[in-house]
C-alpha positions in Angstrom: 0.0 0.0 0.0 2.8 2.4 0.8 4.5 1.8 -2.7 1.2 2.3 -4.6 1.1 5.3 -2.4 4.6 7.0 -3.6 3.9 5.8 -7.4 0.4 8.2 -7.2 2.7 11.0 -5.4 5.9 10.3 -7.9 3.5 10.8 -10.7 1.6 13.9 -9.3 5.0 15.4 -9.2 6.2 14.5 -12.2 3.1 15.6 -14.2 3.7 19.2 -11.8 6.9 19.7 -12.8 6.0 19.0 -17.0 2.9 21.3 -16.3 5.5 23.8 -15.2 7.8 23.9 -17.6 5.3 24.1 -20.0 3.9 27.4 -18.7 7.8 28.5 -18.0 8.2 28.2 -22.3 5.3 29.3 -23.0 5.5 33.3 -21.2 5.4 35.9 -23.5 8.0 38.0 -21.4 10.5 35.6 -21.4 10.2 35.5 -24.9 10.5 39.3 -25.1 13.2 39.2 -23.0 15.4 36.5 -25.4 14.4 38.2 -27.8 16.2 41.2 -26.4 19.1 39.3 -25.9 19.2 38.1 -29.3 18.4 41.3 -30.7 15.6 40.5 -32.5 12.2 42.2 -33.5 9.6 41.2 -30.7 6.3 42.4 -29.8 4.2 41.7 -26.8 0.9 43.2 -26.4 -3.0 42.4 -26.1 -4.8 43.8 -29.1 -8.1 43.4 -27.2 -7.2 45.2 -24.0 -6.5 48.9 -24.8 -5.6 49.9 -21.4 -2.4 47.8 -21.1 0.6 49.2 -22.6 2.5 47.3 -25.1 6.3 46.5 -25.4 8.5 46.0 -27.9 12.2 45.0 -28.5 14.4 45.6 -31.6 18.2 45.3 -31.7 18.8 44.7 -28.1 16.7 48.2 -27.3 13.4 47.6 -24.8 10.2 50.0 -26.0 7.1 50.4 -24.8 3.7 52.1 -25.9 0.8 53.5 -24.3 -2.0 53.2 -26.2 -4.9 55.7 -26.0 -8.6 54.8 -26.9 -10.5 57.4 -29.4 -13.1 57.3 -32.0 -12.7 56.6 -35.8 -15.1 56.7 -38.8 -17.5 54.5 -37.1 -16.1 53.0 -34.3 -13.4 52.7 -31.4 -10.4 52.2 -32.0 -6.6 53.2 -31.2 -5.4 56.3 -32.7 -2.8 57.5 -30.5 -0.1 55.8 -29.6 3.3 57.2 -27.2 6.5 55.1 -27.6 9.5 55.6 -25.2 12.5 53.7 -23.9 13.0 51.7 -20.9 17.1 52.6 -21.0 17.9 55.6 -23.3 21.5 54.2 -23.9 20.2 50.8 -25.5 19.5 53.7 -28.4 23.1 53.4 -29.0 23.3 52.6 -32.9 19.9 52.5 -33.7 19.3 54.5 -37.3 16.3 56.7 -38.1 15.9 53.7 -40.9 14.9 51.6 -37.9 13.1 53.8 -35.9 10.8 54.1 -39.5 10.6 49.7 -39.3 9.3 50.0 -35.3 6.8 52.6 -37.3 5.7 50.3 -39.7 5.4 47.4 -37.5 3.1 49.6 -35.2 1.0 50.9 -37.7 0.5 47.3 -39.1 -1.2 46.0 -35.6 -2.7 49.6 -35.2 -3.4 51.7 -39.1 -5.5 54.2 -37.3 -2.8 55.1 -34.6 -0.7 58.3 -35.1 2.6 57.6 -33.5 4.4 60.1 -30.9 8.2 59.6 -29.9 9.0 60.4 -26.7 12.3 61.9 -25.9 15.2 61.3 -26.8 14.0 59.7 -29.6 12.1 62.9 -31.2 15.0 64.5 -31.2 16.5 62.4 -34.0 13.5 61.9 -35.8 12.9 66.3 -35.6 16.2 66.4 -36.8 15.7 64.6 -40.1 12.8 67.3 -41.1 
């Protein structure tokens, strides 16, 4: 009876620790975050929920965006969105080039959104007008 016992509790346990590891590979920030480290183009955001803020990664640099609710031809949608930087010196060779490919990529999940650049990224993109 005690052996059958441990079996039910080694299996328990081992089905606990696959169930973890599961959810572990499966988070969306870690894959933002190796996605960082690889310096790759990543975005994490909900689509549906416009009150949480999205983030983004591209050459090693962490962004995020607030997104802002307002109204279009005929219905809601996002039309404003902020972008900053976590760490202004992850800017360190970025290109206005690729600061127009973040652009794009946003406007692709949201075409009614007007982008704003927070500083010190405005200040290269002013600079190019």
């Amino acid at each position: 009876m005690l052996v059958i016992s441990f079996r039910i509790l080694l299996i328990i346990a081992i089905a606990l620790l696959i169930y973890t590891l599961v959810q572990y590979l499966r988070k969306p920030e870690r894959k933002l975050k190796l996605a960082q480290k690889n310096k790759q183009f990543y975005i994490l955001d909900e689509e549906q929920n416009d009150k949480k803020n999205f983030q983004l990664t591209y050459m090693g640099c962490l962004f995020e965006g607030e997104k802002y609710l307002g109204t279009t031809d005929n219905k809601f949608e996002v039309v404003d969105i902020h972008v900053t930087v976590k760490d202004p010196h992850q800017l360190q060779g970025l290109s206005r080039e690729d600061l127009y490919f973040i652009e794009e990529e946003i406007i692709f999940h949201y075409p009614y959104a007007a982008i704003t650049w927070k500083h010190p990224i405005n200040k290269v993109l002013q600079s190019s007008k």
